[in-house]
N, C-alpha and C positions, 0 to 999 in steps of 0.2 A: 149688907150681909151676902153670902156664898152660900149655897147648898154644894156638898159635897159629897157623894156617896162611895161609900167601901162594901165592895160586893166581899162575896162568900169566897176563901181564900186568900184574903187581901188583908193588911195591916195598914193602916196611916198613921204617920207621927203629927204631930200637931208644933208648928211653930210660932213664937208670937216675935212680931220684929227681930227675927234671925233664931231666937233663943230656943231651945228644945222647951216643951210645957210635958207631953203626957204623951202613950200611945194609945192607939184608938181605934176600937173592932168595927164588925160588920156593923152598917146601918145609913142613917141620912144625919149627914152630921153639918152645922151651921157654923160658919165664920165670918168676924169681924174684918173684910178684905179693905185694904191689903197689908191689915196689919197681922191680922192673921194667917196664917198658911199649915197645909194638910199634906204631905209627902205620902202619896198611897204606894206600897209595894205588894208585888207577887209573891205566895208563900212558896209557891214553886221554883222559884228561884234564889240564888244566893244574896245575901242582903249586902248592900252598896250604899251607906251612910251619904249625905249631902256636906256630912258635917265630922267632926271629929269623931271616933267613935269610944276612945275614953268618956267623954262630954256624954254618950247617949246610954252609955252602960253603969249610970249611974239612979238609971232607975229599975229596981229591981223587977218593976212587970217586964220591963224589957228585956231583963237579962234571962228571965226565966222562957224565954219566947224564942231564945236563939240559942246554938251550938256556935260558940268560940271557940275557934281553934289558933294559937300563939305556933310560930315553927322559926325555932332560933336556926340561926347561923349556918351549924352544923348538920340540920335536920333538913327532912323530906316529911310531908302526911301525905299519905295515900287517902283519899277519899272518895268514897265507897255511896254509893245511888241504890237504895234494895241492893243490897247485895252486889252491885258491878259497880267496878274500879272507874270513874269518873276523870277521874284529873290527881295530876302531883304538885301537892303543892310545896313552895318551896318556899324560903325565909318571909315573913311576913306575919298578918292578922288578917285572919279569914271571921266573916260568920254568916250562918246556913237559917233559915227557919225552920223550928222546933213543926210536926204535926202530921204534915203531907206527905211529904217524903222520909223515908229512911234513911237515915244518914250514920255511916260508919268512919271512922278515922282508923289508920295506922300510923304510927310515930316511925322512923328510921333515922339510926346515928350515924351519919355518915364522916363519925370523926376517925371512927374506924377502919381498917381494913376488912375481917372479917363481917360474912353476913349471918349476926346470930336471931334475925331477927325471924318468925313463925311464915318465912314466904316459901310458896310453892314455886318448881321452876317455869309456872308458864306464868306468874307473875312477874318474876323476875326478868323473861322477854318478852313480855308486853311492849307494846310501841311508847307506851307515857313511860315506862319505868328502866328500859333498854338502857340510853343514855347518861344513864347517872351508876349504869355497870358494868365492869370490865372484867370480862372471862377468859379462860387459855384452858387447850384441849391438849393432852397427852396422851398420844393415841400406847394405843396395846403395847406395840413393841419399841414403845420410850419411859425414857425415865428422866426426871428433869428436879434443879434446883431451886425454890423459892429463896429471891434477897429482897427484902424490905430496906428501904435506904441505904439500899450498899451492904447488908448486914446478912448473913446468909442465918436461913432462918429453920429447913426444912426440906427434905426430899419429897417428892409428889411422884407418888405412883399413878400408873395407868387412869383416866379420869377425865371429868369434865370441870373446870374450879371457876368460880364466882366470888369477887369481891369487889366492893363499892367502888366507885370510881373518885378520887378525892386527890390531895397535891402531895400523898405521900407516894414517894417512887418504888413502881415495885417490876423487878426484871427475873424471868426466867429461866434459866437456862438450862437445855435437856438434850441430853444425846439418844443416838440410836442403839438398841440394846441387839440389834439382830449382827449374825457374822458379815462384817464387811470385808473389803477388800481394796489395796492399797497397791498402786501402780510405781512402780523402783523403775523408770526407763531412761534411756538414755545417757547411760552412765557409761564414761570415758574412763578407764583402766589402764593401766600398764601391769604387764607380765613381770614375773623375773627373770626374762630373758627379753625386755623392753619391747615385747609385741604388742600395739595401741590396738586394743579391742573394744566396740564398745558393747555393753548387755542390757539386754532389758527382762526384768523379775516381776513378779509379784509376792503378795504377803496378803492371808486373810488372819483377820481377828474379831477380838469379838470384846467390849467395852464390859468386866466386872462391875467394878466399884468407880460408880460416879463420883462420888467425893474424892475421890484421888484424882479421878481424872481431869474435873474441873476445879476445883477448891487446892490442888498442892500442885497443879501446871496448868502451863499456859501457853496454846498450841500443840495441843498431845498429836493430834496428827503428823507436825512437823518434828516432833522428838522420834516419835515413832518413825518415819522416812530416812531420818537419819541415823539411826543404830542399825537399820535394816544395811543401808549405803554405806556405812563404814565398815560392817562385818563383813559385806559381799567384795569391798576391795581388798579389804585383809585376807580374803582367802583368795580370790583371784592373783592377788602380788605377790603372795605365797608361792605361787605354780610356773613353769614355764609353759610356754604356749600348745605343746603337746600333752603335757598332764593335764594340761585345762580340758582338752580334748577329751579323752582318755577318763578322766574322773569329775566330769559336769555334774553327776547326778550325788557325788560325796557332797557336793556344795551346801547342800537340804541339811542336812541334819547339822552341820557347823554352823551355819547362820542361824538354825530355829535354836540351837544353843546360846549362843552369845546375844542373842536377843533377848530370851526370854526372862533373861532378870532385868534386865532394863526394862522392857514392858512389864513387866507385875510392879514395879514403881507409879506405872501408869494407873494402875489399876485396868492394865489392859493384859487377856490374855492371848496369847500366839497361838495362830490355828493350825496354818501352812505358809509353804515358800516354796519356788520353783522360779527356775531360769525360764524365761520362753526362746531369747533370743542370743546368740551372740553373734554380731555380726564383724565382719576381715574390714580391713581396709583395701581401698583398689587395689593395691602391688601385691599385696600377701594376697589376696582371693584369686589373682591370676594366677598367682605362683603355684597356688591350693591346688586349682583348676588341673592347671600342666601337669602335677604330680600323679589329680587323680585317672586325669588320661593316661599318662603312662601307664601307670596301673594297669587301669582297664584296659591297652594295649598287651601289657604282659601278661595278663589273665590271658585274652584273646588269642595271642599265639599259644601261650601252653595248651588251649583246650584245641586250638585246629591241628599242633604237634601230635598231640594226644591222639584225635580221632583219624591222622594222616597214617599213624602206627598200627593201628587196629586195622584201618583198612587193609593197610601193606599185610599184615598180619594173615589177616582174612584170606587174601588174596594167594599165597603162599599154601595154605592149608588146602585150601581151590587146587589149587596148581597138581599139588603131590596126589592128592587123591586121583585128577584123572587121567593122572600118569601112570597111575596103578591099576586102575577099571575106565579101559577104554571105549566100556558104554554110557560111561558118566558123562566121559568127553565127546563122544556123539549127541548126546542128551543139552549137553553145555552149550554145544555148536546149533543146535536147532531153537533152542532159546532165542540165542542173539540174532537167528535168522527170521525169526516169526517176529522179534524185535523192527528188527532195517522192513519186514513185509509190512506193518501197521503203518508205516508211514510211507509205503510208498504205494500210488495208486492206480498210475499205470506204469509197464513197461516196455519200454521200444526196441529191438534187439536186428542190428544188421549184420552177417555175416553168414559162414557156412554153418552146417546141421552140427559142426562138433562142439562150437558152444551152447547151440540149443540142447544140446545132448546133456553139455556139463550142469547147466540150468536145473533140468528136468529131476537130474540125478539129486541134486541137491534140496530141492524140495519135497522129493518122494522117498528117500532113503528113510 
């Protein structure tokens, strides 16, 4: 025989030549070895059969001693310690012992999408429970559309979203709801008088109705680029290369025109449009050039004609007055003398006293 003892928190199964017989509490327990045998387990720990565990849950002390937990297929149980999430458990047969510990279960269907199940969000990103759930954040200034297998299901406003993570496909797609802005450059033109210019625009908008936008087209930005691009050549091919000049800034209001019903098909509407650039080709930009020099040329003489008349002018009104008051013309004369004296610093003078005479005269008078 065997002594065998099962301490305080301990359960032993008793087996006789393989066969389950009974289970068996604390104390000093004797067996027939080795045809007998004692399996002792921890109540603290989860219970881990030697043997089948159908075969041992057919004795009802047994069954009453443990927490079975069954988690089909489909399922997840969260399993709970006093109160703190443990472990996830996943398809299988679990069992716990009933006394010591606190043991809580949660059920989860994960055949679903939705999570209707009573969790809180910091269970939901927990490190055991994270990976079996798949989230998507749609910040403030988006708007986005839920498709369940291809199947559009739902607009999702502003949000954080949480649903299981399983083999059903789920995509979503969300645009930006604030005013954008769309780059028209590089765009090769002819004139109606075949002047190859090319322009570069812009275009801001702003994304209404997302179901239009993504659910009835497909590439709205590229729709959008092109109704901008075909309206700006229709009015450009419209104009000869000096009206284009001349009326750059009519260009705004005809293109936000003939856009703007094309985009509300979008569900997009039109904010603004402007030219930023047009630019010449080499031979016309020289030619531009030369023109605008002349110009500036012909400006240039008129305004030195101009001020050449005025002086002559001047000078004439000069004239007559001090032909009339011949103290003005003494006054005129000592001017332009004190003028030629500032700049000169010394003087040398050789000859007799009658040009020192003239000198004298002319400074003292």
């Amino acid at each position: 025989m065997k002594k065998v003892t099962i301490n305080a928190y301990q359960v032993g199964l008793l087996y006789k030549n393989g066969t389950y017989q009974r289970m068996m509490r604390k104390g000093d327990h004797w067996v027939w070895w080795p045809s007998e045998k004692i399996e002792v387990y921890d109540l603290t720990k989860p219970f881990t059969p030697a043997c089948e565990l159908n075969i041992l849950l057919k004795d009802k002390e047994l069954v009453e001693a443990l927490h079975v937990v069954e988690v089909k297929d489909h399922e997840l149980v969260l399993q709970y310690e006093n109160g703190l999430l443990k472990q996830v458990l996943t398809p299988g047969r679990y069992a716990y012992w009933k006394g010591i510990i606190v043991y809580g279960f949660a059920r989860l269907d994960l055949g679903k999408i939705e999570i209707t199940e009573n969790l809180d969000r910091v269970t939901l990103l927990h490190k055991l429970v994270a990976p079996y759930v798949r989230s998507y954040t749609v910040e403030s200034y988006e708007k986005a559309l839920l498709f369940i297998d291809g199947k559009y299901v739902k607009t999702l406003e502003s949000g954080v979203y949480y649903w299981w993570k399983n083999n059903i496909v789920i995509n979503v797609g969300k645009v930006d709801t604030r005013q954008l802005q769309l780059e028209v450059n590089g765009q090769e033109i002819l004139t109606r008088d075949k002047a190859a210019l090319r322009v570069n625009a812009w275009a801001q908008y702003r994304i209404l109705d997302i179901e239009k936008t993504l659910l009835q087209n497909k590439e709205y930005e590229k729709h959008l680029y092109i109704a901008f691009q075909l309206a700006l050549r229709e009015y450009i091919g419209g104009l000869s290369f000096d009206e284009l000049l001349e009326k750059k800034e009519t260009a705004i209001p005809y293109v936000l025109e003939k856009v703007t019903q094309q985009a509300e098909t979008l569900g997009i509407q039109v904010s603004g449009f402007g030219i930023r650039d047009i630019i010449l080709p080499g031979d016309v930009k020289d030619i531009m050039n030369q023109v605008l020099v002349a110009e500036k040329k012909a400006q240039a003489n008129i305004i030195l004609r101009r001020e050449e008349t005025a002086s002559t002018r001047n000078l004439l009104n000069t004239a007559r007055l001090m032909e009339d008051n011949p103290m003005l013309f003494k006054l005129k004369e000592m001017e332009y003398v004190e003028k030629i004296a500032e700049k000169v610093s010394s003087i040398s003078v050789n000859g007799n006293g009658v040009l020192i005479d003239q000198l004298r005269q002319i400074f003292i008078k």
